[in-house]
N, C-alpha and C positions, 0 to 999 in steps of 0.2 A: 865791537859793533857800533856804527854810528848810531847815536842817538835822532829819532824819529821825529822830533818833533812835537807840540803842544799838541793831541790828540790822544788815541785810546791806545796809539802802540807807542806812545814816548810814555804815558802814564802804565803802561803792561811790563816795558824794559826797566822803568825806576822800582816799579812794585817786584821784580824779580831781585833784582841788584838789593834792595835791600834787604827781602829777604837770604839771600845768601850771605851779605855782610853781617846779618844780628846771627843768624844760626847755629855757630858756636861761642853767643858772645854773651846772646839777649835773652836767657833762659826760654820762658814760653812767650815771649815778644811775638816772635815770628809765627809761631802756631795759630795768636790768637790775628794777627794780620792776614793770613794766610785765610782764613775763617772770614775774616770781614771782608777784606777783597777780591777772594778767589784767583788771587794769585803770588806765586806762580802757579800755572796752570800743573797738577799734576793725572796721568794718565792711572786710573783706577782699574785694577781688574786683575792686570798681571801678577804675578808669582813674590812672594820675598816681602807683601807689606807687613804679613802677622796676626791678621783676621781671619778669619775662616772663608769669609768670602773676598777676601785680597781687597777691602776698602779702605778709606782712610778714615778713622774717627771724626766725631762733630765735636764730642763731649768728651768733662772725665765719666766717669764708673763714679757711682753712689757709695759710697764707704761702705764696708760690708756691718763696722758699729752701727752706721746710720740704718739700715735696713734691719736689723736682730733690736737694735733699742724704741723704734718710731717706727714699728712696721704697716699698721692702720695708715699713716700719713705717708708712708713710702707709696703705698699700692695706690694711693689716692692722687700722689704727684703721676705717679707714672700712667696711671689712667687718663687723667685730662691733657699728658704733655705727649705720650706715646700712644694712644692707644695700648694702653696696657703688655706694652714690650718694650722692656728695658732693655734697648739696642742704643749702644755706645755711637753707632753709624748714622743714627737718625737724626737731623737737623732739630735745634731745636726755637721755643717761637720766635726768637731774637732773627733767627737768618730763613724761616719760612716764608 
């Protein structure tokens, strides 16, 4: 595909293209890209992502030591950042 040009679809097709070049290359490179610039664009909802409700993650998951050793400080991060639901899907304040 011709490239687009110095605007928001030449910077959408380079942000695609790279993530596809690090993907198998850049460990979590591309995840954490994918996260900052929302792209590439991917269609949420459909069958086959591995959620319950077919999203795509924001975050990791809290170690389960971390929740059983610090758990006073667990329930107190996830209250101020989640309203007190530790859902892996929920943005957190970096990309709110």
């Amino acid at each position: 595909m011709k490239y687009k040009g110095r605007n928001t679809d030449g910077l959408r097709q380079i942000l695609t293209q790279k993530y596809v070049a690090f993907f198998c290359q850049a460990g979590y490179e591309p995840f954490y890209n994918w996260l900052r610039t929302g792209y590439p664009q991917f269609q949420e909802g459909g069958s086959g992502i591995g959620t319950s409700d077919n999203k795509i993650a924001r975050r990791w998951m809290y170690p389960q030591d971390e929740i059983s050793y610090n758990h006073a400080n667990y329930m107190e991060s996830i209250s101020k950042q989640f309203s007190g639901k530790d859902d892996t899907k929920l943005a957190t304040w970096l990309f709110k």
